[in-house]
Biopython code that builds the backbone (N, CA, C, O; Angstrom):
import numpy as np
from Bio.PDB.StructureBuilder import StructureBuilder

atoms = [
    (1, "UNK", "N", (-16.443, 28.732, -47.651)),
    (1, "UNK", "CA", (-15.569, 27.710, -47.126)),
    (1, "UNK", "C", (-16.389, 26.459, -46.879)),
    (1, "UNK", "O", (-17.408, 26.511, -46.191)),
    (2, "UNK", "N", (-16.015, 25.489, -47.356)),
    (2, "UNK", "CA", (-16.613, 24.138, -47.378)),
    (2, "UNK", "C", (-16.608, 23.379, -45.544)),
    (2, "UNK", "O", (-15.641, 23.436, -44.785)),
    (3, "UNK", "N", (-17.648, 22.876, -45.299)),
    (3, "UNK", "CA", (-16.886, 22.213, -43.900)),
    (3, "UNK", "C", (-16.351, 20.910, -43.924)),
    (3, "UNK", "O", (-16.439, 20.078, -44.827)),
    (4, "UNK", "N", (-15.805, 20.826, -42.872)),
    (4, "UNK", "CA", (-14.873, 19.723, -43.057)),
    (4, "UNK", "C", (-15.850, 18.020, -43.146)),
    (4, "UNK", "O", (-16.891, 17.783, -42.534)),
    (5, "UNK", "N", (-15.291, 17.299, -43.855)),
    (5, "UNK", "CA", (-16.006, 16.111, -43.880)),
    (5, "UNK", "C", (-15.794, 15.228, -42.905)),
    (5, "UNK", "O", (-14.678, 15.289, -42.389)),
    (6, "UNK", "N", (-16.929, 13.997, -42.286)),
    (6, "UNK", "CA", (-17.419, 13.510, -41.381)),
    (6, "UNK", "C", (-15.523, 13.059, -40.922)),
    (6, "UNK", "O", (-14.817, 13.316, -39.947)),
    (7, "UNK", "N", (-15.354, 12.461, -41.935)),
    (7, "UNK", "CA", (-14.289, 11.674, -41.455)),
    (7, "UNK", "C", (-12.815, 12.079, -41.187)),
    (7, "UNK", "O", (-11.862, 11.397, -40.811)),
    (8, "UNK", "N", (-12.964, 13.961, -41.625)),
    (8, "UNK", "CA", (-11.607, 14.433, -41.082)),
    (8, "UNK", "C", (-12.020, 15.160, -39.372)),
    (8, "UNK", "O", (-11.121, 15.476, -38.594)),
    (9, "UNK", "N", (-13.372, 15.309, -39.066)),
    (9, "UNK", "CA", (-13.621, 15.609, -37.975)),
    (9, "UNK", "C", (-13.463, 14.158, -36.725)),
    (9, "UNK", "O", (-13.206, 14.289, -35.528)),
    (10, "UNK", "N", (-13.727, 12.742, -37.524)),
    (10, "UNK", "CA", (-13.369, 12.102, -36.757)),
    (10, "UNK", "C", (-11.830, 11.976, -36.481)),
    (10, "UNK", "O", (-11.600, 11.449, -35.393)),
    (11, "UNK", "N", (-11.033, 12.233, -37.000)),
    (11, "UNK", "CA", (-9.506, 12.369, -37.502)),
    (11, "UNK", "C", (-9.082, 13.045, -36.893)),
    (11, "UNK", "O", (-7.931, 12.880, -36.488)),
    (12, "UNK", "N", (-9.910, 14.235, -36.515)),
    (12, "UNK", "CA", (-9.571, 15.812, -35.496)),
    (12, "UNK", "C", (-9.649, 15.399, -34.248)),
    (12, "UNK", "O", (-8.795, 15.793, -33.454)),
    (13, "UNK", "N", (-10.736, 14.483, -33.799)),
    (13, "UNK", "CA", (-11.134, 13.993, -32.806)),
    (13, "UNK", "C", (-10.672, 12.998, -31.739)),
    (13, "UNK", "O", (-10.821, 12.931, -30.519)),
    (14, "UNK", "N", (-9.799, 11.935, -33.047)),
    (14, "UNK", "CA", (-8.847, 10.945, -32.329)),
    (14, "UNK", "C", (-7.773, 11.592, -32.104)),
    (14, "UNK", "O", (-7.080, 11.144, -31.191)),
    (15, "UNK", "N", (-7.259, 12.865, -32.853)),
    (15, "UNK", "CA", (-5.761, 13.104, -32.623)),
    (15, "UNK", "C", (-6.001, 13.734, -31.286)),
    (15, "UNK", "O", (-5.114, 13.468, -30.476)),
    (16, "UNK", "N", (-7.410, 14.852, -30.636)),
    (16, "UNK", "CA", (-6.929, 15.512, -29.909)),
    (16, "UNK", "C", (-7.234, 14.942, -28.513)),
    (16, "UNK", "O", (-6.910, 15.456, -27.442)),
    (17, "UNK", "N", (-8.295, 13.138, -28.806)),
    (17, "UNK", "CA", (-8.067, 12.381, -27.656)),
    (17, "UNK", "C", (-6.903, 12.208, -27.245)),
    (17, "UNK", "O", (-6.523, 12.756, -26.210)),
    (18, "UNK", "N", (-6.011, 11.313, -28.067)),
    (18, "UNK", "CA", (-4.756, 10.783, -28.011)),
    (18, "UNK", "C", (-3.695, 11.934, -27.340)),
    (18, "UNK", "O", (-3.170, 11.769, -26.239)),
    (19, "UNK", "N", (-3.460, 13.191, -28.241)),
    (19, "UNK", "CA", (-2.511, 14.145, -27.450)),
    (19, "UNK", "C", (-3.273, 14.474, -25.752)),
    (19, "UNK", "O", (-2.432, 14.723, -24.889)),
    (20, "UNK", "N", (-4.565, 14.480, -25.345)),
    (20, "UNK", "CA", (-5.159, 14.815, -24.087)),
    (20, "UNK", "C", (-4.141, 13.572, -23.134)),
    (20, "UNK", "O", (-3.362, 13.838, -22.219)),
    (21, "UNK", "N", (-4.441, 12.291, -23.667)),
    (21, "UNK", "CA", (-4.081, 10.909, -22.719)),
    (21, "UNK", "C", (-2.939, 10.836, -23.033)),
    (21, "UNK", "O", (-2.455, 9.861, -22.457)),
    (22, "UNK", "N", (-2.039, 11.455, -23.789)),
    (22, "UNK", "CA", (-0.296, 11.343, -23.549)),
    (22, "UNK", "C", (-0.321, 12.163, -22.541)),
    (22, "UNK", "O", (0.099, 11.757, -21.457)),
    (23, "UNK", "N", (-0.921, 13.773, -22.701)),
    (23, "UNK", "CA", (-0.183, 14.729, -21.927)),
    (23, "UNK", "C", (-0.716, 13.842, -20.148)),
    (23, "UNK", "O", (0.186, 13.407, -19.432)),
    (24, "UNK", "N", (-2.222, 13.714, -19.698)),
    (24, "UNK", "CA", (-2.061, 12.872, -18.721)),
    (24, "UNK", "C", (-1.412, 12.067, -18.101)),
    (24, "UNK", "O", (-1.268, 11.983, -16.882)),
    (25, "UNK", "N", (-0.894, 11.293, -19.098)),
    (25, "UNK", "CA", (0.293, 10.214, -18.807)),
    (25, "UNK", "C", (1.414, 10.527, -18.466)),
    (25, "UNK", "O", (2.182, 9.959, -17.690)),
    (26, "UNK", "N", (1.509, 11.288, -18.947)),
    (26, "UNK", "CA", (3.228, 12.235, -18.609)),
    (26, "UNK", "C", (3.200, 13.031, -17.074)),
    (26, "UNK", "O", (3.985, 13.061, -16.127)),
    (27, "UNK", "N", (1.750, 13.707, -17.381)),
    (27, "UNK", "CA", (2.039, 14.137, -15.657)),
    (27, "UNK", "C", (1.689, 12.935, -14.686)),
    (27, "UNK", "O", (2.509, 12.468, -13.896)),
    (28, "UNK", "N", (0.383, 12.479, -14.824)),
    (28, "UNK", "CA", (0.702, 11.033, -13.759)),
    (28, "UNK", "C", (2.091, 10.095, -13.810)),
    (28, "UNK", "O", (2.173, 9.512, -12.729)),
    (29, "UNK", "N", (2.909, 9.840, -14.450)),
    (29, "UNK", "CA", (4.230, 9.688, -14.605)),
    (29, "UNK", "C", (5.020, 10.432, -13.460)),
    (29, "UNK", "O", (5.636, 9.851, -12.566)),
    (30, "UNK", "N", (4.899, 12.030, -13.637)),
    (30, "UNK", "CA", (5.875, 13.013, -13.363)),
    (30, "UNK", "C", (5.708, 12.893, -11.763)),
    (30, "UNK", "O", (6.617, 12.770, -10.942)),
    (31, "UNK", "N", (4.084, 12.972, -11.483)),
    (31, "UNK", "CA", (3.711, 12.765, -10.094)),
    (31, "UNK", "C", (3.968, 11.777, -9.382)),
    (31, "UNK", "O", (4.500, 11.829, -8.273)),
    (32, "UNK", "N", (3.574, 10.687, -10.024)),
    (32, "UNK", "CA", (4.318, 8.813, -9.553)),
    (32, "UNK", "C", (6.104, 8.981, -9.322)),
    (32, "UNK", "O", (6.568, 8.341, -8.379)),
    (33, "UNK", "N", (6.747, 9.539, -9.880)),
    (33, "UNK", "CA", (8.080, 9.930, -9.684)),
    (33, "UNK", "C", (8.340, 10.870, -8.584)),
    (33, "UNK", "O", (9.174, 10.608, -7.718)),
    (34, "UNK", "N", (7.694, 11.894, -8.589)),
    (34, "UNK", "CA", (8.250, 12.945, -7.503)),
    (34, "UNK", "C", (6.992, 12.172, -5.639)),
    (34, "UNK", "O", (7.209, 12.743, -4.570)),
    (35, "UNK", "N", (6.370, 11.493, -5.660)),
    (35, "UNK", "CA", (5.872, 11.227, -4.664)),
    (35, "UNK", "C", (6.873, 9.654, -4.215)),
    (35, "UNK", "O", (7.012, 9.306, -3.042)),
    (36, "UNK", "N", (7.546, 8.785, -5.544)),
    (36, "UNK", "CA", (8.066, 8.092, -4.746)),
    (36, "UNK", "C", (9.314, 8.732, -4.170)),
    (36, "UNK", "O", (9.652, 8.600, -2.994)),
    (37, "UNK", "N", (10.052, 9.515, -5.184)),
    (37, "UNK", "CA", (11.426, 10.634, -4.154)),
    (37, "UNK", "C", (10.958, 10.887, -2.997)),
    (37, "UNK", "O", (11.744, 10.441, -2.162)),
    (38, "UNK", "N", (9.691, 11.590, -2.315)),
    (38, "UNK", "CA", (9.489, 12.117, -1.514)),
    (38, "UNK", "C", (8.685, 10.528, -0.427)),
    (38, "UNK", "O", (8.251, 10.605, 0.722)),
    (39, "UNK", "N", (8.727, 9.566, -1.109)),
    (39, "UNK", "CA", (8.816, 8.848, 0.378)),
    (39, "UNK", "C", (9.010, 7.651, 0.242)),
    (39, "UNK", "O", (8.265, 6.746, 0.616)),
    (40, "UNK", "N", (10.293, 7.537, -0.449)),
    (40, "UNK", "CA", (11.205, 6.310, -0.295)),
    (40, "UNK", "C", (12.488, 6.279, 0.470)),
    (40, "UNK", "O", (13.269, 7.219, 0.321)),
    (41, "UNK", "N", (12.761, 5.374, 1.207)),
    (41, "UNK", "CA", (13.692, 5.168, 2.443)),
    (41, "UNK", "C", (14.587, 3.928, 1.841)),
    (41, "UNK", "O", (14.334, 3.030, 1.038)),
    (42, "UNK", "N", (15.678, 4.270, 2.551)),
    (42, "UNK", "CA", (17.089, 3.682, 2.122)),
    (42, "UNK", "C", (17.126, 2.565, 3.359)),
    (42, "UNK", "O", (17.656, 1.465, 3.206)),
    (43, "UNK", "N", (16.431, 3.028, 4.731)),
    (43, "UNK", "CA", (16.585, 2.240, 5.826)),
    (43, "UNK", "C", (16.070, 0.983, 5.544)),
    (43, "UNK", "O", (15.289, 1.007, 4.594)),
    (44, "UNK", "N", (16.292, -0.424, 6.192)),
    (44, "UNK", "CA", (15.570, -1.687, 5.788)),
    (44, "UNK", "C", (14.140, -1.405, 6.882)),
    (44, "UNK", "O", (13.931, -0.761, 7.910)),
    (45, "UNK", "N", (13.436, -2.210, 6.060)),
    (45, "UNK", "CA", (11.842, -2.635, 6.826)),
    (45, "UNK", "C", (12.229, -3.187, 8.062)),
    (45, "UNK", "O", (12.039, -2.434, 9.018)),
    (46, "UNK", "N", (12.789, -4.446, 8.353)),
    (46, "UNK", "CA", (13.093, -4.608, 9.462)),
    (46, "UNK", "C", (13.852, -4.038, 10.272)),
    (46, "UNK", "O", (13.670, -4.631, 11.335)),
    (47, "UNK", "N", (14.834, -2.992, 10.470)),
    (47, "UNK", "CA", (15.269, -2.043, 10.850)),
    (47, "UNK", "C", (14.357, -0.844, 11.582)),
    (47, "UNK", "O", (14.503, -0.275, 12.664)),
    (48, "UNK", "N", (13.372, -0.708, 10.545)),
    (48, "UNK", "CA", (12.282, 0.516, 10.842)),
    (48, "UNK", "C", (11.232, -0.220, 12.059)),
    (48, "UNK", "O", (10.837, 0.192, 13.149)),
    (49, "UNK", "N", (11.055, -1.208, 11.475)),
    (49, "UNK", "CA", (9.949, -2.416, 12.389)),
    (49, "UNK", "C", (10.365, -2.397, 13.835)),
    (49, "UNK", "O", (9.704, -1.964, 14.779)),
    (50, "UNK", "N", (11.671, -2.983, 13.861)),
    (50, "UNK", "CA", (12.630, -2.795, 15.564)),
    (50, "UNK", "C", (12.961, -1.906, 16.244)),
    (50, "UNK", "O", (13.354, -2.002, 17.407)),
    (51, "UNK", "N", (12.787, -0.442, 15.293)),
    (51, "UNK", "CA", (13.028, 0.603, 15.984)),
    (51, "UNK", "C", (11.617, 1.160, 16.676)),
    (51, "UNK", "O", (11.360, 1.347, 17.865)),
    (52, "UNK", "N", (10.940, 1.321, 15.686)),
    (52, "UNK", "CA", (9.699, 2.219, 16.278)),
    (52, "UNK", "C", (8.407, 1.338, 16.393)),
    (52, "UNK", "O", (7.340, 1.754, 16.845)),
    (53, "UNK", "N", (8.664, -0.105, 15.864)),
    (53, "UNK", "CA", (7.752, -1.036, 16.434)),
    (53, "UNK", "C", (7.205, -1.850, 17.753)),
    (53, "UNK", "O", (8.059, -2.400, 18.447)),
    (54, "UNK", "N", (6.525, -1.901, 17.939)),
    (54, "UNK", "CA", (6.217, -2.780, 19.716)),
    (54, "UNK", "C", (5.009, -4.152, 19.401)),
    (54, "UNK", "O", (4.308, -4.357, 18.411)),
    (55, "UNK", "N", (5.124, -4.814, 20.514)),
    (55, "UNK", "CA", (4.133, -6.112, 20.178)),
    (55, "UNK", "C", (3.419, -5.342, 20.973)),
    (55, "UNK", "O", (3.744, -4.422, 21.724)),
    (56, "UNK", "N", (2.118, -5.965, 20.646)),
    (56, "UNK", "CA", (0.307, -5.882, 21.712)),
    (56, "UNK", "C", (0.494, -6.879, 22.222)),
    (56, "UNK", "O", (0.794, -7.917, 21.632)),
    (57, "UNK", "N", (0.340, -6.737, 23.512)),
    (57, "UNK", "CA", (-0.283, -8.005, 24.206)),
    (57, "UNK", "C", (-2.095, -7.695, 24.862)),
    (57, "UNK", "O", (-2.595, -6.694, 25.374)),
    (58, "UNK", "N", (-2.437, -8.512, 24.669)),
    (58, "UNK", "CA", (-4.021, -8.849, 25.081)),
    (58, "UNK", "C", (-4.033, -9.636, 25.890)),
    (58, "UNK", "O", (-3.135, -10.420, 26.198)),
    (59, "UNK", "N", (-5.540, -9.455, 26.531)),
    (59, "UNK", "CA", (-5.660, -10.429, 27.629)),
    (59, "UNK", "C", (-6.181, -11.823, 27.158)),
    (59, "UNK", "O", (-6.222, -12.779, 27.932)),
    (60, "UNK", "N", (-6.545, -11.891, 25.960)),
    (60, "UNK", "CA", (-7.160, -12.878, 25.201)),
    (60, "UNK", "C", (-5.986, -13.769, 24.717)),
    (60, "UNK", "O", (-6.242, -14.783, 24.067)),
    (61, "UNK", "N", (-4.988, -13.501, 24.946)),
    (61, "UNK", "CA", (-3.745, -13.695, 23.938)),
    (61, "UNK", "C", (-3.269, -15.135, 25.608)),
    (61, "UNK", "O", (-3.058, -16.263, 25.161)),
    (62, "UNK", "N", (-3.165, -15.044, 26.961)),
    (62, "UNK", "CA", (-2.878, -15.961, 27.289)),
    (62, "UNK", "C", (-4.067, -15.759, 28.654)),
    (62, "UNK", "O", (-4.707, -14.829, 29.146)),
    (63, "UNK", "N", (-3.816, -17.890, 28.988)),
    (63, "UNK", "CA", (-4.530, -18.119, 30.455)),
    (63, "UNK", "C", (-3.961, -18.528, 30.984)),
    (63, "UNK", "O", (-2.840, -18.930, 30.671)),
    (64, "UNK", "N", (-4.695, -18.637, 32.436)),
    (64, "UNK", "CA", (-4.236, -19.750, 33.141)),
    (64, "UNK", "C", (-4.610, -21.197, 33.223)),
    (64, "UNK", "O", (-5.794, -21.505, 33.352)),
    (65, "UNK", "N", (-3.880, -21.898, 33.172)),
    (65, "UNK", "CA", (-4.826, -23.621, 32.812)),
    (65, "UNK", "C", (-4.981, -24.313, 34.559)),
    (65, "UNK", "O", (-4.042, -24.843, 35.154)),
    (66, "UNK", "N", (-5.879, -24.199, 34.919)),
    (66, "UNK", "CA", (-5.813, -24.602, 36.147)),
    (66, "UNK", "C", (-5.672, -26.587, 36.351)),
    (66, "UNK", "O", (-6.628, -27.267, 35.978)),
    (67, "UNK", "N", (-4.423, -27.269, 36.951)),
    (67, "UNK", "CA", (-4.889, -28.638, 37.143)),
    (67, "UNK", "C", (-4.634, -28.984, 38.768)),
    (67, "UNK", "O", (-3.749, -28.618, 39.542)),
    (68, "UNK", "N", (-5.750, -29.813, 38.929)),
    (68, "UNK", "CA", (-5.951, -30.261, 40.314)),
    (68, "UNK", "C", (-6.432, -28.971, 41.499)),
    (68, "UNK", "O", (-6.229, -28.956, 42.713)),
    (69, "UNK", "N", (-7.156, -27.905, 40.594)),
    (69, "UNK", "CA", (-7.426, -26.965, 42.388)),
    (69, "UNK", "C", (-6.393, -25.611, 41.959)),
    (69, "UNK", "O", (-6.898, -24.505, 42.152)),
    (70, "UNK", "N", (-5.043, -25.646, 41.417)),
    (70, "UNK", "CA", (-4.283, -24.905, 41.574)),
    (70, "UNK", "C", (-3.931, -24.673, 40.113)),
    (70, "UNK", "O", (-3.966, -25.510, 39.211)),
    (71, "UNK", "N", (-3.454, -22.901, 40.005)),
    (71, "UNK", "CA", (-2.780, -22.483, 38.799)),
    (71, "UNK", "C", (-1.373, -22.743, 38.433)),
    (71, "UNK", "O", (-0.370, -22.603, 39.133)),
    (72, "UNK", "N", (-1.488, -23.187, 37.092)),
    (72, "UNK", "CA", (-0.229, -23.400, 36.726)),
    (72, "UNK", "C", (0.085, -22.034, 35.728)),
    (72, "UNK", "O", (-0.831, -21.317, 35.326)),
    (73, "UNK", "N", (1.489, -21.801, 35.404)),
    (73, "UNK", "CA", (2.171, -20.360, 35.130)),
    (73, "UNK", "C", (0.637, -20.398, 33.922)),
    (73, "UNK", "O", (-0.309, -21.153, 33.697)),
    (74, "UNK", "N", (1.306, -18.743, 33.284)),
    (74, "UNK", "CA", (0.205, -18.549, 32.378)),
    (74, "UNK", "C", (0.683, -18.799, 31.122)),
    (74, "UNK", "O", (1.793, -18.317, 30.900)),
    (75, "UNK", "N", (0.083, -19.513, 30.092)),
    (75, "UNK", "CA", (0.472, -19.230, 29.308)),
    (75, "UNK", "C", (0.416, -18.330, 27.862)),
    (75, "UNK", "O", (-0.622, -17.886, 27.371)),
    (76, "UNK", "N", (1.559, -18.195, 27.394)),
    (76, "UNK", "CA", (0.661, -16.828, 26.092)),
    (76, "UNK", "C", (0.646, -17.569, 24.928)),
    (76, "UNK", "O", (1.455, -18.472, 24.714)),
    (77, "UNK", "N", (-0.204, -17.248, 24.183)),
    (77, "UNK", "CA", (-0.676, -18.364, 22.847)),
    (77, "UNK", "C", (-0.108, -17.571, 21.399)),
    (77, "UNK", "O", (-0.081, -18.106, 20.291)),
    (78, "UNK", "N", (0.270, -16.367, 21.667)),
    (78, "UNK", "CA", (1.087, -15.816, 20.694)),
    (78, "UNK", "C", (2.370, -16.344, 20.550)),
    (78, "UNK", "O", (3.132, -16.110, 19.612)),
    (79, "UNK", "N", (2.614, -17.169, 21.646)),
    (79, "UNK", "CA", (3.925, -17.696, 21.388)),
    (79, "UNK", "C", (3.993, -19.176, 20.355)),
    (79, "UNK", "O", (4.930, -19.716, 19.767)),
    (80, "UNK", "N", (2.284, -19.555, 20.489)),
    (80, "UNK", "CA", (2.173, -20.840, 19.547)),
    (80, "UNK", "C", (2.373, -20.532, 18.043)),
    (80, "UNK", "O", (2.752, -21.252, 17.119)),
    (81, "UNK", "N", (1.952, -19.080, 18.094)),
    (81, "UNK", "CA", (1.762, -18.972, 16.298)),
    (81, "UNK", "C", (3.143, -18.834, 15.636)),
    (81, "UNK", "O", (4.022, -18.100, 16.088)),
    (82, "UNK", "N", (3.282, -19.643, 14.459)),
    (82, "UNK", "CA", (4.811, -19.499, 13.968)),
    (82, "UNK", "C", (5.012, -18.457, 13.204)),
    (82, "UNK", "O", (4.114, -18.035, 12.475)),
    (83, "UNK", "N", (6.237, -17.889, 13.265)),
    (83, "UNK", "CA", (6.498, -16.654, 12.501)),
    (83, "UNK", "C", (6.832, -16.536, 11.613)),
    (83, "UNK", "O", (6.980, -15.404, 11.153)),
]
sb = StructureBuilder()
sb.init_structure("model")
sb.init_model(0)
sb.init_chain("A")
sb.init_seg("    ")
for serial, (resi, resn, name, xyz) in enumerate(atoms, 1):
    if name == "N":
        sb.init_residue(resn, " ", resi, " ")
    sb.init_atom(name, np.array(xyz, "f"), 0.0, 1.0, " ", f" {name:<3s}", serial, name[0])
structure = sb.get_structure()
Protein backbone atom coordinates (compact mmCIF):
# COMPACT_ATOMS: atom_id res chain seq x y z
CA UNK A 1 0.00 0.00 0.00
CA UNK A 2 1.42 3.25 -1.14
CA UNK A 3 1.29 6.19 1.55
CA UNK A 4 -0.58 8.90 1.16
CA UNK A 5 1.03 12.00 -0.51
CA UNK A 6 2.25 15.21 1.28
CA UNK A 7 -0.62 17.05 0.04
CA UNK A 8 -3.59 14.67 0.72
CA UNK A 9 -2.27 14.48 4.37
CA UNK A 10 -2.37 18.20 4.36
CA UNK A 11 -6.06 17.86 3.00
CA UNK A 12 -6.68 15.26 5.95
CA UNK A 13 -5.43 17.79 8.19
CA UNK A 14 -7.45 20.91 7.24
CA UNK A 15 -10.64 18.90 7.04
CA UNK A 16 -10.20 17.46 10.54
CA UNK A 17 -9.16 21.10 11.88
CA UNK A 18 -12.18 22.63 10.41
CA UNK A 19 -14.81 19.72 11.54
CA UNK A 20 -12.86 20.08 15.39
CA UNK A 21 -13.76 24.26 15.24
CA UNK A 22 -17.37 23.73 13.87
CA UNK A 23 -18.10 21.06 16.41
CA UNK A 24 -16.62 23.78 19.18
CA UNK A 25 -18.65 26.36 17.81
CA UNK A 26 -21.76 24.63 18.05
CA UNK A 27 -21.29 23.74 21.62
CA UNK A 28 -20.00 27.24 22.68
CA UNK A 29 -23.18 28.37 20.79
CA UNK A 30 -25.33 25.70 22.66
CA UNK A 31 -23.75 26.91 26.04
CA UNK A 32 -24.04 30.84 25.20
CA UNK A 33 -27.82 29.89 24.69
CA UNK A 34 -28.66 27.76 27.63
CA UNK A 35 -26.64 30.21 30.20
CA UNK A 36 -28.47 33.23 28.72
CA UNK A 37 -32.12 31.16 29.41
CA UNK A 38 -30.82 30.54 32.70
CA UNK A 39 -30.16 34.21 33.57
CA UNK A 40 -32.13 36.49 31.69
CA UNK A 41 -34.92 38.55 33.40
CA UNK A 42 -38.05 39.99 31.98
CA UNK A 43 -38.04 42.53 35.07
CA UNK A 44 -36.65 46.19 34.01
CA UNK A 45 -33.08 47.28 35.41
CA UNK A 46 -34.56 50.05 37.00
CA UNK A 47 -37.19 48.16 38.67
CA UNK A 48 -34.51 45.62 40.04
CA UNK A 49 -32.20 48.80 41.02
CA UNK A 50 -35.33 50.30 43.33
CA UNK A 51 -36.13 47.24 44.70
CA UNK A 52 -33.08 45.67 46.13
CA UNK A 53 -30.88 48.72 45.64
CA UNK A 54 -29.76 51.37 48.45
CA UNK A 55 -27.46 54.59 48.25
CA UNK A 56 -24.00 54.72 50.49
CA UNK A 57 -23.64 57.51 52.26
CA UNK A 58 -20.04 58.44 53.54
CA UNK A 59 -18.71 60.70 55.74
CA UNK A 60 -16.58 62.16 53.01
CA UNK A 61 -19.63 62.66 50.92
CA UNK A 62 -20.82 65.93 53.16
CA UNK A 63 -19.53 68.93 55.75
CA UNK A 64 -20.12 71.35 57.69
CA UNK A 65 -19.10 74.88 56.29
CA UNK A 66 -18.60 76.85 59.28
CA UNK A 67 -19.27 81.02 58.77
CA UNK A 68 -18.61 83.54 61.42
CA UNK A 69 -17.85 81.04 64.66
CA UNK A 70 -21.00 78.96 63.94
CA UNK A 71 -22.24 75.83 61.82
CA UNK A 72 -24.29 76.12 59.11
CA UNK A 73 -26.68 72.83 58.10
CA UNK A 74 -24.46 70.15 56.49
CA UNK A 75 -24.13 69.80 53.37
CA UNK A 76 -24.00 66.50 51.09
CA UNK A 77 -21.98 66.84 47.85
CA UNK A 78 -23.59 63.81 46.30
CA UNK A 79 -26.31 65.92 45.81
CA UNK A 80 -23.96 68.22 43.46
CA UNK A 81 -23.19 65.39 41.10
CA UNK A 82 -25.72 65.25 38.17
CA UNK A 83 -27.41 62.15 37.36
Amino acid sequence: MLSPSNEDRICAMFDSFCKTVSRNFVRNLDRTVGNRDTHFSDEPVDYLLETFGRRDEYPSESFVLYVDGSASPSVNLSSCVPT
